[in-house]
N, C-alpha and C positions, 0 to 999 in steps of 0.2 A: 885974169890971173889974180887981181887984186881979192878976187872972190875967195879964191882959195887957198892963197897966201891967210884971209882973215880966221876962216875955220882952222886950217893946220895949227894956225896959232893958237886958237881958243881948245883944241883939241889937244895941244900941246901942255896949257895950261892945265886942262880938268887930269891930262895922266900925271901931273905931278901934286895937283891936289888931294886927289879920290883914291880911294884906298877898296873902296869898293871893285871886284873882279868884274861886275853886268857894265857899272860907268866906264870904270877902264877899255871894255871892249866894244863898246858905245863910241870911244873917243877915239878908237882902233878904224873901226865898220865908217862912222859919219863920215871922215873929209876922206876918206877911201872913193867911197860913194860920191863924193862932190867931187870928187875930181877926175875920174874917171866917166861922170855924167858929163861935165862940161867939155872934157877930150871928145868926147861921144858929139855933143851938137857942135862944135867947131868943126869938129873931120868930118861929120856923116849927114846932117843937116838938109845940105843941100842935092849932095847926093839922093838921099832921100825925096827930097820932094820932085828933085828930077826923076827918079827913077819911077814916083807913085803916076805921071805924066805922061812916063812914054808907056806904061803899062796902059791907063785907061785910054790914050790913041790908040794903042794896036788893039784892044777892046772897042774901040769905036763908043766909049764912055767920054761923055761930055764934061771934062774936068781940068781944072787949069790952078792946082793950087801953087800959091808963092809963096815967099816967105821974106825973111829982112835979107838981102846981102851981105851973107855976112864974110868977112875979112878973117882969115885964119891968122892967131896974133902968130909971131915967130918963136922956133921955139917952144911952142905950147907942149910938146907930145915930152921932151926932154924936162922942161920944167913942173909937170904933171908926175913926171917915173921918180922926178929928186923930191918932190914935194913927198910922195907915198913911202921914199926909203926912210926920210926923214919923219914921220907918224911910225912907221911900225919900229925903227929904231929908238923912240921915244919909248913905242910899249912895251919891247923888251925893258929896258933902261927901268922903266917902271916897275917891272917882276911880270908883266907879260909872256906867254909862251906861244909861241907860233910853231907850227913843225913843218918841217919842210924835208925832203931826199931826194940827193942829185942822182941821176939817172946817167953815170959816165959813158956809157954804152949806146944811148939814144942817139940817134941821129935824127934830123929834120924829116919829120914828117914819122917818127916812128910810133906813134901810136894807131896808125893809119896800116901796121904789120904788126900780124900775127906773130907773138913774142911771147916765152915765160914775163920779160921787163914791159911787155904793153898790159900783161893779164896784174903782174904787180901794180903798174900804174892806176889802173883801173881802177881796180881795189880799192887801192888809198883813197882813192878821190872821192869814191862812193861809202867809206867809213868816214873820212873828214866831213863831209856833207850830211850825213848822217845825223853825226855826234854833235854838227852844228845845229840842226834844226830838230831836232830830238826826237823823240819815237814817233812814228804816225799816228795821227787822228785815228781812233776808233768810231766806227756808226752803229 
């Protein structure tokens, strides 16, 4: 956690330095990414390597990988979600724009039903993604 606490802050710093909109979203994107990777190998980890394990037995694949033991610190998944409210709250703060639309009507699991609100959701997601990665490669 100390890992991430160090970027938030150094990411904290560059959205109150840089004026630039690519650095600003740089400083947005980086400890995003770092924190959510490191949520990633604390939770998944060892599931993971258990899981690659029991697949190559019931393969009857001669495989036995480990890994460290690793101890999930406490707290990690809550201190990961305040760390990321606290960056994208900085990049507003900074003249950042994020968008976002609540969906009052969703229920759990509703994009998983056929809806006018699941074909909007859709949408968005596939123009957000879009307009982040910009037009496709031409060959």
């Amino acid at each position: 956690m100390a890992t991430s606490t160090v970027v938030a802050y150094l990411a904290g710093l560059g959205l109150a330095r840089w004026d630039d909109p690519r650095l600003r979203r740089l400083c947005l994107i980086a400890p995003i990414t770092v924190d959510l990777s490191l949520l990633g190998f604390f939770k998944y980890a060892n599931f993971g390597l258990h899981t690659a394990n029991s697949v190559a037995a019931w393969l009857h694949v001669p495989l036995h990988l480990s890994g460290p033991d690793i101890v999930l610190p406490v707290g990690i998944s809550f201190y990961t979600f305040h760390t990321i409210t606290y960056i994208v709250d900085a990049y507003r703060r900074a003249g950042g724009r994020i968008e976002h639309e609540h969906f009052p009507e969703a229920r759990h699991g509703f994009a998983q039903l056929e809806s006018p609100a699941t074909d909007k959701c859709v949408a968005q997601v596939l123009d957000f993604v879009g307009r982040q990665t910009g037009p496709p490669a031409r060959s």
